[in-house]
Biotite code that builds the C-alpha atoms (Angstrom):
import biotite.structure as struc

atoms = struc.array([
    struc.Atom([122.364, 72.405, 164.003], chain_id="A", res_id=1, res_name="UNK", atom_name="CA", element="C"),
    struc.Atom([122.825, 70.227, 161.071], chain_id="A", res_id=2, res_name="UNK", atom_name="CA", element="C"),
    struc.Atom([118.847, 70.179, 160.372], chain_id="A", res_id=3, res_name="UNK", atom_name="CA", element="C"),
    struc.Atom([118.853, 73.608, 160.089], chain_id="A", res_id=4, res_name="UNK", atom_name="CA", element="C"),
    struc.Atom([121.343, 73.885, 157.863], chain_id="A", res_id=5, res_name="UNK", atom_name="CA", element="C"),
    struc.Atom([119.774, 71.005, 155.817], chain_id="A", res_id=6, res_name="UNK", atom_name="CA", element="C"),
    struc.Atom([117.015, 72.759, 156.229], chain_id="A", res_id=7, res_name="UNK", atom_name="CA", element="C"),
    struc.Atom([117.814, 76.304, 154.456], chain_id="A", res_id=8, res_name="UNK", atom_name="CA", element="C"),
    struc.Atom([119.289, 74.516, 151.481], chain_id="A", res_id=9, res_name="UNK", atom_name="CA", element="C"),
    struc.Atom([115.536, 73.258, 150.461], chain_id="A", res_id=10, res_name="UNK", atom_name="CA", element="C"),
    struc.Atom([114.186, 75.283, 147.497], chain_id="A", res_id=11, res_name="UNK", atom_name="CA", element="C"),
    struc.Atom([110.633, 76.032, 149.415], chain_id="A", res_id=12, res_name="UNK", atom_name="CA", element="C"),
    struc.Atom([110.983, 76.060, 153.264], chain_id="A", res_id=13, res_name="UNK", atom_name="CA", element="C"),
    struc.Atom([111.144, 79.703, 153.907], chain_id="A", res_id=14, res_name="UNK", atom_name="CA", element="C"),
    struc.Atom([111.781, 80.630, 150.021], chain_id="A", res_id=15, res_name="UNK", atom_name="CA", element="C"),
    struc.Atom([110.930, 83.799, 148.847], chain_id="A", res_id=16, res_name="UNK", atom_name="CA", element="C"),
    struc.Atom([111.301, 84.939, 145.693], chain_id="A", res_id=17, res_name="UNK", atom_name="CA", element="C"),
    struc.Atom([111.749, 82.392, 142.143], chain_id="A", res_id=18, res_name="UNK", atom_name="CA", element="C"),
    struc.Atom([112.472, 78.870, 142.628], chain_id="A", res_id=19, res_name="UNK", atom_name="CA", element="C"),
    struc.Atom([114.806, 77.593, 140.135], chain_id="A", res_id=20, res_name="UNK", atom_name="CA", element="C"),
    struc.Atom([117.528, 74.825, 139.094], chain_id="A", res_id=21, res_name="UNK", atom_name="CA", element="C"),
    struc.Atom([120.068, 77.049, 138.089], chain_id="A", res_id=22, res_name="UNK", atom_name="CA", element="C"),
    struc.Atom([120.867, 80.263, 139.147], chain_id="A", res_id=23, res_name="UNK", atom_name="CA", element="C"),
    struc.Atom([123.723, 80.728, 136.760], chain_id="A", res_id=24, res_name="UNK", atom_name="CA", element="C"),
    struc.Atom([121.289, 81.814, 133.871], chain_id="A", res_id=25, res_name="UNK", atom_name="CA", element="C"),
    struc.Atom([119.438, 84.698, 135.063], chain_id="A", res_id=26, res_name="UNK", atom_name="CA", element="C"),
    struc.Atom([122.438, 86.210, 136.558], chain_id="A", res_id=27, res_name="UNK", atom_name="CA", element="C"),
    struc.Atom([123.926, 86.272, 132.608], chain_id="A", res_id=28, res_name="UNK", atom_name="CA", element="C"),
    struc.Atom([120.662, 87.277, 131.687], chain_id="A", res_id=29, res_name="UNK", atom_name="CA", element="C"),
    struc.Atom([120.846, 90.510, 134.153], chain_id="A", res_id=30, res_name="UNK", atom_name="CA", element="C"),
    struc.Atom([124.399, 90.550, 132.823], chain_id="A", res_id=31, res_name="UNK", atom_name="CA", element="C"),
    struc.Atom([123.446, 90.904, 129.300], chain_id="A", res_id=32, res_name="UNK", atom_name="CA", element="C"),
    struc.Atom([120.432, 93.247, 129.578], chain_id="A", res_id=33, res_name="UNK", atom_name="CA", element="C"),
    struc.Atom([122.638, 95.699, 131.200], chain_id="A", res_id=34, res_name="UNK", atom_name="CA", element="C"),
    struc.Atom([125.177, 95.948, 127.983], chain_id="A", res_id=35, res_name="UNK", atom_name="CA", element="C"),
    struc.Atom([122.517, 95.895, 125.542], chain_id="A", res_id=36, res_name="UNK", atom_name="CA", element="C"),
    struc.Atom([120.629, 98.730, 127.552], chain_id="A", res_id=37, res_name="UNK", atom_name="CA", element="C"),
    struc.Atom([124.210, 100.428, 127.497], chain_id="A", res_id=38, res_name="UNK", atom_name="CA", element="C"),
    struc.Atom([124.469, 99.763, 123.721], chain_id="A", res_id=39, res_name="UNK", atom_name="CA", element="C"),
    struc.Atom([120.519, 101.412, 123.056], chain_id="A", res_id=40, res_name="UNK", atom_name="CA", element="C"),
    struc.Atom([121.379, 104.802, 125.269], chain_id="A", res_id=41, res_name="UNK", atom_name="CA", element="C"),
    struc.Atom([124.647, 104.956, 123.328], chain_id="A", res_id=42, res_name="UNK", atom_name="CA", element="C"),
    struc.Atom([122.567, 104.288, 119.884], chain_id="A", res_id=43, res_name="UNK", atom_name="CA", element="C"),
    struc.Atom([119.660, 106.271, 120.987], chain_id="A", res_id=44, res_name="UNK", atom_name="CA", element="C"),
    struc.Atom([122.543, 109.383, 121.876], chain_id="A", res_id=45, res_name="UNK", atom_name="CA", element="C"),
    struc.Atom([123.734, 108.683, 118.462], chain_id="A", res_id=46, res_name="UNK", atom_name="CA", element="C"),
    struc.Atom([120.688, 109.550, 117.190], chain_id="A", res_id=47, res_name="UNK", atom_name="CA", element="C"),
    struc.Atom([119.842, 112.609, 119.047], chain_id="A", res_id=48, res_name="UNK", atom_name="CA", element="C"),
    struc.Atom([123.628, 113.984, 117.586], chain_id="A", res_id=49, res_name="UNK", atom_name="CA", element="C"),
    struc.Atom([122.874, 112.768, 113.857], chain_id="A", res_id=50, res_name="UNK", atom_name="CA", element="C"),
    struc.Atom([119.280, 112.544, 113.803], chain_id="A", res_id=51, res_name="UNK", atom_name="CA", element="C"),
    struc.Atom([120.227, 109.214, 111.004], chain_id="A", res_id=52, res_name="UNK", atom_name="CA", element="C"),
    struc.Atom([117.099, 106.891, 111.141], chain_id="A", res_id=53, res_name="UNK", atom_name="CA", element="C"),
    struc.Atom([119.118, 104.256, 111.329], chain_id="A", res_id=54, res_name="UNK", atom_name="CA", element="C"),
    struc.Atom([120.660, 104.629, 114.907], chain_id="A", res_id=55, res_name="UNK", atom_name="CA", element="C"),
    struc.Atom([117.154, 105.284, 116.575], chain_id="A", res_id=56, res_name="UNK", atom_name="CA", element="C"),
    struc.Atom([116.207, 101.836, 114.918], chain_id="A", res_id=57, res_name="UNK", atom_name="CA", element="C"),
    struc.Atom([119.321, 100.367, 116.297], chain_id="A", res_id=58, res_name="UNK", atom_name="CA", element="C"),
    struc.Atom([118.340, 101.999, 119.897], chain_id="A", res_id=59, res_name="UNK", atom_name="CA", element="C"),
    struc.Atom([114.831, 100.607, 119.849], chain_id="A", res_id=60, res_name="UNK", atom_name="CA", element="C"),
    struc.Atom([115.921, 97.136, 118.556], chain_id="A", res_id=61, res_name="UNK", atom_name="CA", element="C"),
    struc.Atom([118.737, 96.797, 121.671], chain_id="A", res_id=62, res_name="UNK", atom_name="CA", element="C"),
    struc.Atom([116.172, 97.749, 123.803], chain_id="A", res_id=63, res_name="UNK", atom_name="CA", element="C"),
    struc.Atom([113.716, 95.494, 123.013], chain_id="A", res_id=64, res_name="UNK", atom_name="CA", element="C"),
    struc.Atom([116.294, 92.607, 123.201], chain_id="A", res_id=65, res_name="UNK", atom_name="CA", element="C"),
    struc.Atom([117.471, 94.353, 126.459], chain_id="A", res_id=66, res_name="UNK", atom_name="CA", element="C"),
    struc.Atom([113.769, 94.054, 127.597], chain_id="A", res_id=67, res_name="UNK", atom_name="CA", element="C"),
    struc.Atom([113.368, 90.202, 126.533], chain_id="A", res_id=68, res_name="UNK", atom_name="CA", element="C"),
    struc.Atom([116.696, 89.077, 127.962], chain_id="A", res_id=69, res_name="UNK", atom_name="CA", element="C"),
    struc.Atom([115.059, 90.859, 131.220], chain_id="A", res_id=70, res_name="UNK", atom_name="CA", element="C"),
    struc.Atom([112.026, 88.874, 131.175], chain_id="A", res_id=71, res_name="UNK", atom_name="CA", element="C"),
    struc.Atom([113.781, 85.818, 130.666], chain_id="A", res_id=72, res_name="UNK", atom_name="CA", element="C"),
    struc.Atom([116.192, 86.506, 133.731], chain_id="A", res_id=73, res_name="UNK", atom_name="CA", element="C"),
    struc.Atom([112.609, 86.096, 136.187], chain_id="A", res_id=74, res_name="UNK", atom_name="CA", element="C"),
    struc.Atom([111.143, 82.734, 134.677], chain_id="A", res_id=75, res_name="UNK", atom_name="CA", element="C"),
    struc.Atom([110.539, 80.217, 136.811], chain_id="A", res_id=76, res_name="UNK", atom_name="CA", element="C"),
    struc.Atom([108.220, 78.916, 139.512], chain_id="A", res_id=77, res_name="UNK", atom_name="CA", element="C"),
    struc.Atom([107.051, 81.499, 142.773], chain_id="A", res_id=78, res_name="UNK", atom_name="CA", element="C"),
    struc.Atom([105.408, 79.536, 145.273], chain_id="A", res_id=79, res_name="UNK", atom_name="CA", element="C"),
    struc.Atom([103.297, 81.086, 147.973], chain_id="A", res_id=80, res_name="UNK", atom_name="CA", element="C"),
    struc.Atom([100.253, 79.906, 150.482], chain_id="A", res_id=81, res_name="UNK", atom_name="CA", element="C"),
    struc.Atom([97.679, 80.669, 148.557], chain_id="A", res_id=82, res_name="UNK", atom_name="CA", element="C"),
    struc.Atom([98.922, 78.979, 145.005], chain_id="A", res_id=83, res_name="UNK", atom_name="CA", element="C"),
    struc.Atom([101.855, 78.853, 142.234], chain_id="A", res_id=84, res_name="UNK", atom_name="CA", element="C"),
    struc.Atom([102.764, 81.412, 139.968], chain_id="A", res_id=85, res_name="UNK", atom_name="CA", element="C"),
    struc.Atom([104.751, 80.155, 137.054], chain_id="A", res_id=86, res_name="UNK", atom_name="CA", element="C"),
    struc.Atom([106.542, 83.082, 134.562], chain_id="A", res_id=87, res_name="UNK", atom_name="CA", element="C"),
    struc.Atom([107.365, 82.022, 131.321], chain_id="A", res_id=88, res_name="UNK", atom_name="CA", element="C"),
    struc.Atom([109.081, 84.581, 128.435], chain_id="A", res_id=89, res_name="UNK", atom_name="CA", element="C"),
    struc.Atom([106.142, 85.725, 127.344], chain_id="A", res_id=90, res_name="UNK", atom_name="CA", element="C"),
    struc.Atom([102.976, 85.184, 129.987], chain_id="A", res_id=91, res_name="UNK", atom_name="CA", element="C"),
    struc.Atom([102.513, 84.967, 133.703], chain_id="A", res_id=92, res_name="UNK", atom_name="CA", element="C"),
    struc.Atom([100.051, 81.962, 135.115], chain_id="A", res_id=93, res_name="UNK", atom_name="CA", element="C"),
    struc.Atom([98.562, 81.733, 138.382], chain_id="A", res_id=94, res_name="UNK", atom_name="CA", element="C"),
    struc.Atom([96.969, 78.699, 140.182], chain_id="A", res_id=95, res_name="UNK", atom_name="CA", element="C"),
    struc.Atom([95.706, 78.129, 143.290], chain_id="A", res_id=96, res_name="UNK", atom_name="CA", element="C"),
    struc.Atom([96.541, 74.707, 145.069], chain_id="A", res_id=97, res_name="UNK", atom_name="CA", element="C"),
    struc.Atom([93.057, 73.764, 144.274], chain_id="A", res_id=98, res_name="UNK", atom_name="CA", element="C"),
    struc.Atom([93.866, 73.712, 140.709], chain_id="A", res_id=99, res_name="UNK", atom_name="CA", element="C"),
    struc.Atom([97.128, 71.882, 140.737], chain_id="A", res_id=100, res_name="UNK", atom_name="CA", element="C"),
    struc.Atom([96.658, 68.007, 140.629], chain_id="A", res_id=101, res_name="UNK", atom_name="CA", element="C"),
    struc.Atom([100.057, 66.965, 140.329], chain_id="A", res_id=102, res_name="UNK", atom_name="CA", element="C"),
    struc.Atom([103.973, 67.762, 139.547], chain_id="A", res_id=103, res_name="UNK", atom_name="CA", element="C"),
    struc.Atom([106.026, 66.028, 137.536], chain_id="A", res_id=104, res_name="UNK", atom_name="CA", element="C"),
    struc.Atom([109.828, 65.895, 136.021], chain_id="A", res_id=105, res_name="UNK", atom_name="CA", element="C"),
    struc.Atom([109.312, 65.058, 132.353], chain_id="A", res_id=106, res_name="UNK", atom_name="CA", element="C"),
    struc.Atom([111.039, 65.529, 128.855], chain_id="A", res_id=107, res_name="UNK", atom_name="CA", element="C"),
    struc.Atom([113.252, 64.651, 126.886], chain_id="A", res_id=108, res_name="UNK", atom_name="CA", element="C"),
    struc.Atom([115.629, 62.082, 128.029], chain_id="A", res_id=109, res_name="UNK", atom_name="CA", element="C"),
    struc.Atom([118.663, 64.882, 128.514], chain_id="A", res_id=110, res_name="UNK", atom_name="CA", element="C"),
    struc.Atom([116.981, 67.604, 130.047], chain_id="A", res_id=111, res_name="UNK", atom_name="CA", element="C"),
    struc.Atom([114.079, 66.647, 132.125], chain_id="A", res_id=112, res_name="UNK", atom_name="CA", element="C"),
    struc.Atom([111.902, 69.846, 133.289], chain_id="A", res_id=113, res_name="UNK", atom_name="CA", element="C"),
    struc.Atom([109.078, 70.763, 135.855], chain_id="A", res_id=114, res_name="UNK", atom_name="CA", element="C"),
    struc.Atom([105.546, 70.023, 134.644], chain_id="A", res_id=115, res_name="UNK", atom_name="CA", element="C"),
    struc.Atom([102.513, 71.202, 136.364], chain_id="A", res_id=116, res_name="UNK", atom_name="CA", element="C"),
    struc.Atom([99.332, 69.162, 135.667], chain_id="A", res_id=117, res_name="UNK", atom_name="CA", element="C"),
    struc.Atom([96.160, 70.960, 136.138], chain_id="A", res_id=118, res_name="UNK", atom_name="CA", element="C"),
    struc.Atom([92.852, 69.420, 137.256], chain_id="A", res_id=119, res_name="UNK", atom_name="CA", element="C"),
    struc.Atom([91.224, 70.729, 134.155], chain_id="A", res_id=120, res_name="UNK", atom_name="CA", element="C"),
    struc.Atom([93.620, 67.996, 131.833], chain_id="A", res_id=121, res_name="UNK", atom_name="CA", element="C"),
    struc.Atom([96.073, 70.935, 130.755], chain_id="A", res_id=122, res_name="UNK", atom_name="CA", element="C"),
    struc.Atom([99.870, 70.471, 131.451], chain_id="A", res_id=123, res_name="UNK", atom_name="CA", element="C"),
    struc.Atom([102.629, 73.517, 131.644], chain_id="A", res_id=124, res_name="UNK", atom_name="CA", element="C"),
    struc.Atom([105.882, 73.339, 131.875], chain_id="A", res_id=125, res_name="UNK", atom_name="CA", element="C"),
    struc.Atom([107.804, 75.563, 134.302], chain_id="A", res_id=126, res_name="UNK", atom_name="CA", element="C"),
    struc.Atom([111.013, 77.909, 132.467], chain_id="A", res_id=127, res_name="UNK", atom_name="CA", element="C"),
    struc.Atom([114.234, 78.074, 134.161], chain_id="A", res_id=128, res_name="UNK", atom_name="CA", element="C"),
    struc.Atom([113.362, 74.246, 135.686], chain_id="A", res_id=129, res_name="UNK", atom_name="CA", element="C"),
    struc.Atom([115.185, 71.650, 133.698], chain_id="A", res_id=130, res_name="UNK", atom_name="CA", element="C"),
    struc.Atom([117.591, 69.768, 134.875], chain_id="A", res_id=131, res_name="UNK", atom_name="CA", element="C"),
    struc.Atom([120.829, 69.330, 133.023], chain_id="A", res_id=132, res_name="UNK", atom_name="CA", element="C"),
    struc.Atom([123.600, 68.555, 135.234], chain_id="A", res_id=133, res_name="UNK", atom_name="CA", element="C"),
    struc.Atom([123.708, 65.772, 137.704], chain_id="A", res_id=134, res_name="UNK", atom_name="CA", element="C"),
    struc.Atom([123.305, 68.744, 140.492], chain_id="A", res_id=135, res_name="UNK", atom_name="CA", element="C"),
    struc.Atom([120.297, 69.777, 138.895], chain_id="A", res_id=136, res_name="UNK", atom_name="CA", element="C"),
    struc.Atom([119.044, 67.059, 138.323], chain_id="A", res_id=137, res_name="UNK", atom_name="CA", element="C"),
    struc.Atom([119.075, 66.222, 142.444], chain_id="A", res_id=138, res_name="UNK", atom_name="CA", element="C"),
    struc.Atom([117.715, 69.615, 143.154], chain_id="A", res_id=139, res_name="UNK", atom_name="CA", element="C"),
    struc.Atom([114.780, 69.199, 140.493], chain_id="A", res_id=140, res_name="UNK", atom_name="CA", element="C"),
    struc.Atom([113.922, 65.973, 142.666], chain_id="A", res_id=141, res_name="UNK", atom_name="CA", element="C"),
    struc.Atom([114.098, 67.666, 145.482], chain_id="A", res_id=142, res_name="UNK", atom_name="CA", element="C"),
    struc.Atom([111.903, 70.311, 144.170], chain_id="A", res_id=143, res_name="UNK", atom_name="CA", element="C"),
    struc.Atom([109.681, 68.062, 143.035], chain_id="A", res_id=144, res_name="UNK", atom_name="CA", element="C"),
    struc.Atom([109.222, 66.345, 146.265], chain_id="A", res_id=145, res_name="UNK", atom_name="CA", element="C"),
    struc.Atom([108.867, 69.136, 148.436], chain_id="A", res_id=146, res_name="UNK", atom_name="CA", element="C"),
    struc.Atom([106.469, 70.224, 145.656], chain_id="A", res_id=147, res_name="UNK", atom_name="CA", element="C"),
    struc.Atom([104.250, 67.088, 145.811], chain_id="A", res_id=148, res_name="UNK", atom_name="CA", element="C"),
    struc.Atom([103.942, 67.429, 149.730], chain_id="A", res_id=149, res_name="UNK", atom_name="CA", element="C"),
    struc.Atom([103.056, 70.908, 150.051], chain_id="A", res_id=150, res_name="UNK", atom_name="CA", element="C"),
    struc.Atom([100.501, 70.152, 147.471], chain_id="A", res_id=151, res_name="UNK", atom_name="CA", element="C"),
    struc.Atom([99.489, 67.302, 149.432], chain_id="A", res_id=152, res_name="UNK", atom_name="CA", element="C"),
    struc.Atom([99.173, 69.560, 152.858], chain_id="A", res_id=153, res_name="UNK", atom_name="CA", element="C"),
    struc.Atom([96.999, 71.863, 150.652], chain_id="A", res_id=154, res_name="UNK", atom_name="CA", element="C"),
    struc.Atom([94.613, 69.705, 149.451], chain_id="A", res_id=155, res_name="UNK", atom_name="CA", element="C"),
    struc.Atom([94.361, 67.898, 152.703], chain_id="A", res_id=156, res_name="UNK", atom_name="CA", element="C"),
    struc.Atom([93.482, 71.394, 154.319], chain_id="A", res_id=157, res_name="UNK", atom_name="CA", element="C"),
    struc.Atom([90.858, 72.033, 151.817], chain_id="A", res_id=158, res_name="UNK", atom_name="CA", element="C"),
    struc.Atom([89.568, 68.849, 152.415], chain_id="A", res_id=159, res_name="UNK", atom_name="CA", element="C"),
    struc.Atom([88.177, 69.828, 155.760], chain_id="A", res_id=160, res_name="UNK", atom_name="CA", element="C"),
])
């Protein structure tokens, strides 16, 4: 019983959906997309009732921020069988294991994050993966284990 509990508390076994160090941050990222979106309807009905320039400006501009702060509440790292995908704020990458030669946990002494080093030399960080805290930091090394030996599995399979 205790394995399978240990078990469902790993980032990747069985994960679906964004893996992540903190869950705390997209949750007030949801949080404030929602009141700016509230904000733009009310500017945008502003607008339709005094047809002022100004408050359609003031709609589009919430919106936009209420469109960024979305974006930014889905960074992170998806993992999946055939490869990583890795969302950033402003572009999606895809790799397949083949690709990926290594993970590691670098930066700047207080906030280590997720690196993925590509075969072809490149290196990319991973959003929404540094580790701050103490708890984060563990489940970043966790992470980053489980990460190295699924990639190790992978490579071993196309090996053969």
């Amino acid at each position: 019983m205790q394995e399978e509990v240990a078990e469902k508390d790993l980032p990747l076994t069985g994960h679906q959906g964004l893996v992540r160090t903190n869950n705390l941050g997209p949750a007030g990222m949801w949080i404030l997309c929602a009141i700016l979106g509230l904000i733009a309807v009310a500017s945008f009905a502003q607008w339709l009732k005094h047809s002022d320039g100004q408050d359609l400006y003031q709609a589009i501009g919430f919106m936009l921020f209420a469109l960024f702060c979305a974006r930014g509440a889905v960074v992170g790292l998806l993992v999946s069988d055939s490869g990583i995908k890795v969302r950033t704020i402003f572009r999606t990458f895809n790799w397949r294991w083949s690709e990926v030669k290594d993970f590691s946990l670098r930066g700047t002494v207080y906030t280590p994050s997720l690196q993925v080093d590509l075969r072809d030399g490149t290196t990319r960080g991973v959003v929404g993966l540094a580790a701050r805290t103490k708890s984060e930091q563990a489940k970043a090394d966790q992470l980053l284990e489980e990460l190295r030996s699924r990639l190790a599995c992978e490579h071993a399979k196309s090996s053969f």
